[in-house]
C-alpha positions in Angstrom: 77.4 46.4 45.9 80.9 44.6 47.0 82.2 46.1 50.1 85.8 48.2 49.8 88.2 46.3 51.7 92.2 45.8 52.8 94.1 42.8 52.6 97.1 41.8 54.9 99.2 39.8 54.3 101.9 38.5 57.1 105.3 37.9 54.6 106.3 35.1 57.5 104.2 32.6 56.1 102.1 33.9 53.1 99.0 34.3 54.8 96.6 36.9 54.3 93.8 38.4 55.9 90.8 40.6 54.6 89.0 43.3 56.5 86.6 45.9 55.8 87.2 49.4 54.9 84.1 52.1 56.2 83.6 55.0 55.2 82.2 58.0 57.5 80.4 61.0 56.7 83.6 63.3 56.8 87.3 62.7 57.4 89.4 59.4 56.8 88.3 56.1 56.4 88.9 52.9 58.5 89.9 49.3 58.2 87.7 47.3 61.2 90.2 44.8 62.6 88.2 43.9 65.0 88.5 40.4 64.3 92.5 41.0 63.2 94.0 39.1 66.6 91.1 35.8 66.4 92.5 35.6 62.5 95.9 36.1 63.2 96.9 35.4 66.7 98.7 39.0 66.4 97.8 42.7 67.9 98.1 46.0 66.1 100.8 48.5 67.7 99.7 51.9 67.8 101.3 54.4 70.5 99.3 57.0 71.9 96.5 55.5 69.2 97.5 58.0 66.4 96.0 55.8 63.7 93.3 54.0 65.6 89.1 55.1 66.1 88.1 53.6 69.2 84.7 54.5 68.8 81.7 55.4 66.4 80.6 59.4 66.7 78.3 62.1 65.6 79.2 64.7 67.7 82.1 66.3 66.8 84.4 66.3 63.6 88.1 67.5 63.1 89.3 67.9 59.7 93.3 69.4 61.0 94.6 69.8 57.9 92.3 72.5 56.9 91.7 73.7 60.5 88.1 72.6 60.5 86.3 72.0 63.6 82.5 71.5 64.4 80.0 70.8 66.9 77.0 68.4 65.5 77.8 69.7 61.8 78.2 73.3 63.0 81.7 75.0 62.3 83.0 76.8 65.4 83.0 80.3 64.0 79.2 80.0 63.6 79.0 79.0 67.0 81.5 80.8 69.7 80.3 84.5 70.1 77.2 84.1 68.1 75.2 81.2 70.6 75.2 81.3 74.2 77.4 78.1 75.5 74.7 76.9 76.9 72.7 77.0 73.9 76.0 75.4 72.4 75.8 72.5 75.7 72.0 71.7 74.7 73.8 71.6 70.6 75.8 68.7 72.0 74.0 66.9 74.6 70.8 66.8 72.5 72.0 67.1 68.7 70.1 70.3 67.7 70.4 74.0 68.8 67.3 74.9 71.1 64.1 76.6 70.4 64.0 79.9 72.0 61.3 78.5 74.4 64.0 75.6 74.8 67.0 77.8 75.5 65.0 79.7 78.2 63.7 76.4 80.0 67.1 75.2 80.0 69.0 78.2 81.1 66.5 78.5 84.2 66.8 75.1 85.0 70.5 75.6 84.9 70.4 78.2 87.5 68.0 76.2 89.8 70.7 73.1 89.6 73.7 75.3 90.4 73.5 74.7 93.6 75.7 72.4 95.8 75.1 69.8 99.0 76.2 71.3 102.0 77.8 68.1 102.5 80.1 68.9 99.5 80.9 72.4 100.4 81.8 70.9 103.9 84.5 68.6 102.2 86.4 71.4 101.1 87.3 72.6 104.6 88.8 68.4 104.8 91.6 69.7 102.1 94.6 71.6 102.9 95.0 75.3 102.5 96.5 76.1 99.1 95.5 73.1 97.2 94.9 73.0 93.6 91.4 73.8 92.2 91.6 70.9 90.3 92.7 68.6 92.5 89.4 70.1 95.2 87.3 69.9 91.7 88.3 66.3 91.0 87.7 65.2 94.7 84.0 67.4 94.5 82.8 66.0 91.2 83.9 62.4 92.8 82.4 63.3 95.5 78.9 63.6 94.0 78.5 60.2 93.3 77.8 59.7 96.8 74.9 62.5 96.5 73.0 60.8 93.9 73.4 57.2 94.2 70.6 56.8 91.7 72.7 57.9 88.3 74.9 54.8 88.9 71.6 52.9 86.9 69.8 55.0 84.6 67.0 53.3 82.2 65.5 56.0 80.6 66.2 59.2 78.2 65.0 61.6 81.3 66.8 60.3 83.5 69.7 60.7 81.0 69.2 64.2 80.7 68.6 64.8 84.6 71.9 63.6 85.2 73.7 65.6 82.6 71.9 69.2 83.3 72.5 68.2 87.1 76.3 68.0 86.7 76.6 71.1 84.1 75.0 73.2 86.2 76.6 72.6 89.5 80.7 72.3 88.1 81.0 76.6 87.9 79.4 76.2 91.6 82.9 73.8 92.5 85.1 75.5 90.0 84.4 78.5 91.7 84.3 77.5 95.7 87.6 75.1 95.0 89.2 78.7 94.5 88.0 80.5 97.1 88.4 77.7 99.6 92.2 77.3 98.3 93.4 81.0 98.9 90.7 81.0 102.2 87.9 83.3 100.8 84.3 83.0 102.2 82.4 81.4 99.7 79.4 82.4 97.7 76.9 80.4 96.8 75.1 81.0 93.0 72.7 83.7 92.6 69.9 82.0 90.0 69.3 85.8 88.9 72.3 85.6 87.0 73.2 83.9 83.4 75.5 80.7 83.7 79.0 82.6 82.8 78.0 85.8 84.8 77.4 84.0 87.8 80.8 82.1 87.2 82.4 85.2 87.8 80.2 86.8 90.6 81.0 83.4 92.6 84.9 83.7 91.7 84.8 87.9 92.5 81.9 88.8 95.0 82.6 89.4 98.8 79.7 88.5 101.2 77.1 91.8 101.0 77.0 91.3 97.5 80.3 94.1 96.8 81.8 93.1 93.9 85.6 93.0 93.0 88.8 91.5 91.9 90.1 89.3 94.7 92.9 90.8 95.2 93.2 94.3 94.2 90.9 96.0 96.3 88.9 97.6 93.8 85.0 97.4 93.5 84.0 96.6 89.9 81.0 95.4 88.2 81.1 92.4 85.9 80.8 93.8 82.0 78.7 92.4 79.6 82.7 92.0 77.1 83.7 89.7 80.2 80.7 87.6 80.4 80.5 87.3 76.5 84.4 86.6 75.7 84.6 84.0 78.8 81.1 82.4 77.3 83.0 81.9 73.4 86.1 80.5 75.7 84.0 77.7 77.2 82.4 77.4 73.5 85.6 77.2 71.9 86.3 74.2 74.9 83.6 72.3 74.7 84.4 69.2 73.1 87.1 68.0 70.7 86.2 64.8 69.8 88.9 61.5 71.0 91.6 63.7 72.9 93.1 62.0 76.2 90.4 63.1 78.8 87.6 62.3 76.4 89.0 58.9 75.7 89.3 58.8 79.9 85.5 59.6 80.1 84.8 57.0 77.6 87.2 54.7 79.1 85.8 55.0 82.7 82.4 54.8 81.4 82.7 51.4 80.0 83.3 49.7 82.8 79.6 51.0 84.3 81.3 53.5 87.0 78.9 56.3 88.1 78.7 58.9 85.3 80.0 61.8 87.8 83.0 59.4 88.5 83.7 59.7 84.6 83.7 62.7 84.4 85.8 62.8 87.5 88.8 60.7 85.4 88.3 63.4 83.1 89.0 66.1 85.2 92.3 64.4 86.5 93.5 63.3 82.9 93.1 67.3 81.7 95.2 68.6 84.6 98.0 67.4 82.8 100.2 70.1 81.4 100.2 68.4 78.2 96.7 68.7 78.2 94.4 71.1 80.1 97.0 72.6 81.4 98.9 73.7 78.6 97.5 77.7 78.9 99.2 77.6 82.5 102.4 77.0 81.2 101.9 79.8 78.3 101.9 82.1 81.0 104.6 81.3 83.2 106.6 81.4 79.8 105.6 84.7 78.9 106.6 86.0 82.5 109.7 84.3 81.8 110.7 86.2 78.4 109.6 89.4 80.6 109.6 91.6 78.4 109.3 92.7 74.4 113.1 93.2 73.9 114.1 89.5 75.3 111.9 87.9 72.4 114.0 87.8 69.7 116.2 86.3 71.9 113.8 83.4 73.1 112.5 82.9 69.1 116.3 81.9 68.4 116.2 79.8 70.8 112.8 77.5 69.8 114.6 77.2 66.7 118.0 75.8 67.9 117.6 72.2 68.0 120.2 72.0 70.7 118.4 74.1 73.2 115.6 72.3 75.3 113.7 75.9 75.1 110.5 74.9 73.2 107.8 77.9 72.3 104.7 77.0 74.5 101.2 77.5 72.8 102.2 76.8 69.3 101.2 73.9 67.1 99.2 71.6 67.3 98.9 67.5 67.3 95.9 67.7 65.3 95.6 70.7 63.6 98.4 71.0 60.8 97.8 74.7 59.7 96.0 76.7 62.0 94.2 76.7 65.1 90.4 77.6 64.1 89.5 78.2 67.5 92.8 80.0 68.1 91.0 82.5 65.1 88.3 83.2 67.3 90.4 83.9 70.6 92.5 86.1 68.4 89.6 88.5 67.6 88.7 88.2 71.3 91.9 89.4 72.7 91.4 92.3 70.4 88.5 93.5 71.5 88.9 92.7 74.8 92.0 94.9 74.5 90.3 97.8 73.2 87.1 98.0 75.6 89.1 97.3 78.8 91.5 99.5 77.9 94.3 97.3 78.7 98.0 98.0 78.8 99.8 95.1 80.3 103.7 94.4 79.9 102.5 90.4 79.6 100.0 91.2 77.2 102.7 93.3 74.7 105.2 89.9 75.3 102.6 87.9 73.8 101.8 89.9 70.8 105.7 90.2 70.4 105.8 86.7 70.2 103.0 86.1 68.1 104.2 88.4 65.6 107.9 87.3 65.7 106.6 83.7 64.6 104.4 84.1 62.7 107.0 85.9 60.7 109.3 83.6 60.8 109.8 80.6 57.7 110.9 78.4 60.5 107.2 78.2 62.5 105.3 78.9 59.1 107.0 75.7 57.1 106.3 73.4 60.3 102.7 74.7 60.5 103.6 76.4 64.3 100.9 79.0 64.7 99.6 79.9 68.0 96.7 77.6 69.3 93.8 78.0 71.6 96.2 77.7 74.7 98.4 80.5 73.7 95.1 83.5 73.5 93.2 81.5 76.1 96.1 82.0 78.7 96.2 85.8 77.8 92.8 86.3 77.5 92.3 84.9 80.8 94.9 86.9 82.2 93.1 90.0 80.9 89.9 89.2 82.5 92.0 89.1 86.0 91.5 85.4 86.2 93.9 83.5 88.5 96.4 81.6 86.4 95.5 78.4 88.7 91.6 78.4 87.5 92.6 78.4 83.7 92.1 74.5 84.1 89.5 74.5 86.0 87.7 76.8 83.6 88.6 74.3 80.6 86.8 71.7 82.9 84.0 74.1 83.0 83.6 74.4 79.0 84.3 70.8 78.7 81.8 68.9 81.0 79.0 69.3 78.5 80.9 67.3 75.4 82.5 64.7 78.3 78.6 64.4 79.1 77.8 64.0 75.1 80.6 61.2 74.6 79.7 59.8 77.6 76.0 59.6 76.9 76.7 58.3 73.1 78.7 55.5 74.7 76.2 54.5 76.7 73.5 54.1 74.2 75.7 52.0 71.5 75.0 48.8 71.3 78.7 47.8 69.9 80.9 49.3 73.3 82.3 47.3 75.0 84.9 47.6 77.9 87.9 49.4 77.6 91.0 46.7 77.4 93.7 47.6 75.0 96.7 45.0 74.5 100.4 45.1 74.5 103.7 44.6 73.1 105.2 42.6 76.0 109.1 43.1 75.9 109.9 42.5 79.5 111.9 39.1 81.1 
């Protein structure tokens, strides 16, 4: 059968080149140029690689017009609330959802891993008081390349899979200590009686003795099962969202043959960016800005004046054109969370004001501007008295076990190569 294919043709000189066209499973098609600069002498020009695949994948697929995502052919909304997130880690690390037997060897193992060096937790104390969780968490995961030397050359499937559980296991452990070492908390180390999520949150809340509470607000409180489940279906609805700009660090990093954990490291520091991880921060501090439901109108009118630099944070999308599927999920979330906490916060009424004011309004509808996973993540957060500086960190949390996947499925193709895009040179 002839192959599809695309011919250029440069209108300089009348020359014209043929590539192939391939065609995946799902989604759009490509043209491989991989040969397009030794046949022409000329580079593509892509910014921010809108138009390009850099890689081959089977783990995740995005269809954003029709607000489709899944995990190894699984749609989100069968997965987030309905499988455990580890169950949904082992999905994408090993291709298939887990036998019960499986999920239960893996979950204990999990627990066993969670704990860190004491030569790690002794590096915290080196950082200054105050410092970001992700910067401590970037400078831990680093950090543990030092602690197991023996990841940098890995030959076989096992030892594969050693290395990813290893570093799943233990980043709640940092996320969680980075805190309590930034606002000078005694630190607690995992407790392998508890579930992956739940223990999250005891190593976040509990004071030494085992008392557990909100840091903070003096108040002795157990961790409910609606926590543990809607912060599990956050770290779900995290996990993995195919070529985004961290992924493409991990992937990046990785094909040069740097030490897995230093991968995932880059990855960390590329989703700090408030145009990335740390989008569900600034959701927040513009919430508290608007202050209250009566100032919304007010702050709607001015998204839509194109003169005013205000811009609504945690709406649209650069992928998904209609709607936010994860953002669905979160939605339902907030409800419930809502309902059994019995929560009544002025912050929490300025987001539903806001949702509902634009989601009204022909000017967010007819430019596809519906909330996204950042705008219920950061509220849902806030709900579960999470500190606004650990939203990131928890994003890292959810997204180490797809980072692990794509870096795992770079690793074992036999086409990658190192990273080295080209340029447009336009200097003297």
């Amino acid at each position: 059968m002839a192959k599809n294919t695309m011919t250029l043709t440069d209108n300089r000189n009348g020359k014209s080149y043929e590539y192939n066209i391939i065609d995946g499973t799902r989604g759009p098609s490509v043209v491989d140029i991989s040969t397009f600069y030794k046949d022409s002498g000329m580079f593509t020009y892509d910014p921010g690689y809108t138009s390009t695949a850099s890689c081959e994948s089977k783990i995740t697929f995005i269809d954003g017009e029709n607000s489709e995502l899944r995990y190894r052919g699984y749609d989100i909304a069968d997965l987030a609330g309905k499988h455990s997130f580890l169950d949904v880690s082992y999905l994408l690390m090993r291709g298939k959802l887990p036998t019960p037997e499986a999920s239960k060897n893996f979950d204990l193992e999990i627990r066993h891993r969670s704990f860190l060096n004491e030569g790690i937790i002794r590096l915290f104390d080196a950082l200054p008081d105050g410092a970001h969780p992700m910067a401590t968490m970037g400078a831990a995961t680093m950090a543990l390349a030092a602690f197991y030397k023996d990841h940098l050359h890995l030959e076989d499937e096992e030892q594969f899979k050693m290395m990813r559980r290893r570093i799943l296991a233990k980043m709640p452990t940092i996320a969680a200590m980075a805190y309590r070492n930034s606002i000078g908390t005694p630190l607690i180390y995992p407790d392998v009686n508890k579930y992956f999520t739940e223990n999250f949150l005891y190593m976040l809340r509990a004071y030494p003795g085992g008392r557990m509470k909100y840091l903070g607000d003096g108040k002795n409180q157990e961790i409910r099962q609606v926590e543990i489940d809607a912060l599990d279906a956050i770290f779900t609805l995290h996990a993995d969202h195919e070529q985004n700009a961290s992924t493409t660090t991990v992937r990046n990093v990785g094909s040069t043959e740097a030490h897995p954990y230093v991968a995932i490291a880059s990855g960390i520091s590329a989703l700090w960016g408030s145009a990335h991880g740390g989008a569900n921060e600034k959701v927040m501090d513009q919430l508290k800005l608007i202050g209250d439901v009566k100032n919304v109108p007010t702050y709607i009118a001015k998204a839509k004046d194109k003169n005013d630099p205000f811009r609504l944070m945690g709406f649209g999308h650069r992928v998904y054109k209609n709607r936010d599927p994860r953002a669905e999920t979160l939605k339902g979330l907030q409800d419930k969370l809502r309902e059994e906490l019995n929560l009544d916060s002025k912050l929490l009424d300025v987001a539903a004001a806001v949702e509902e004011a634009a989601l009204k309004d022909d000017y967010f509808k007819e430019r596809g501007l519906y909330p996204n996973i950042d705008f219920y993540s950061g509220v849902i957060l806030t709900a579960l008295k999470i500190p606004v500086e650990m939203f990131t960190p928890i994003f890292v949390i959810g997204r180490t076990p797809g980072w692990l996947s794509q870096w795992s499925e770079l690793k074992q193709d036999p086409k990658h190569k190192i990273a080295r895009p080209r340029q447009l040179y336009t200097g003297n």
